[in-house]
N, C-alpha and C positions, 0 to 999 in steps of 0.2 A: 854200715861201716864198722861198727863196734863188735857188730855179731863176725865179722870178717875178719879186725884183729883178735877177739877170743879166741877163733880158730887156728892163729899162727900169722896170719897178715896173707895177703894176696898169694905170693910165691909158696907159702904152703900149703895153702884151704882150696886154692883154686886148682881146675873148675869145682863146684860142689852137686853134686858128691862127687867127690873125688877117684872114688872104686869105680864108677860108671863108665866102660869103654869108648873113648871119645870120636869112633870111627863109629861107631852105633847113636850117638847124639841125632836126634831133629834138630839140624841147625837151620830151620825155617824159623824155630822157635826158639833159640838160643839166645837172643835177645830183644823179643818180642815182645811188647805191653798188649796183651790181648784184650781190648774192648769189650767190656759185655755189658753194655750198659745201654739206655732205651734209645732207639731210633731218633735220631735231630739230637740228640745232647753229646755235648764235646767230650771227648773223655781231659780227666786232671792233665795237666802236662807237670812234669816232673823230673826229676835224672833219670829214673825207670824209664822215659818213652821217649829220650830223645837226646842225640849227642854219642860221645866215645864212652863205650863200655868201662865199667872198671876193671877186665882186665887186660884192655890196649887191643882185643880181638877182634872186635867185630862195633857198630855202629847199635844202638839201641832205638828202635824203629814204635810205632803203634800200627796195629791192627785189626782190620773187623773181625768178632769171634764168627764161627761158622764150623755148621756142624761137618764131622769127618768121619770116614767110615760106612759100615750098614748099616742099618736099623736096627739093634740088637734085639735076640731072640732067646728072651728068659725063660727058664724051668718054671713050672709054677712051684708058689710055696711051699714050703711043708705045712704039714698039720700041727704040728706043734709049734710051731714059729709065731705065735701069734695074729697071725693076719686075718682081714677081715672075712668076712663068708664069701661075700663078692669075687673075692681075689682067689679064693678056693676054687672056682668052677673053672 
């Protein structure tokens, strides 16, 4: 909340970031506590994961993490980057 009024208070700071086009939002994740914590352990409950948003939007939900996407397909290193030999081949 502090970090919220430094900003201006709700009606000016919100959403943050602010320049981000709110039609392009993941609002799957907009007020999501995403779990990533080990299997059988509760995650915290907290304001983060539960109840009315701070800004009266949307409801503050938790979630299992899980992964999204491809399988990403990295360049290999450069040479001069430091990296190990192994990671060179």
């Amino acid at each position: 909340m502090a970090a919220i009024e430094d900003m201006g208070g709700l009606q000016a700071a919100m959403p943050i970031p602010n320049s981000f086009p709110q039609d392009q939002e993941q609002e799957a994740f907009s007020y999501a506590f995403v779990n990533c914590f080990v299997d059988g352990v509760e995650p915290p409950e907290g304001r983060w994961s539960s109840g009315k948003s701070l800004d009266g939007k949307g409801e503050y939900s938790t979630v299992a993490a899980e992964p999204l996407g491809d399988v990403p397909v990295l360049a290999s290193p450069r040479p001069e980057g430091g990296a190990q030999l192994e990671q060179l081949r």
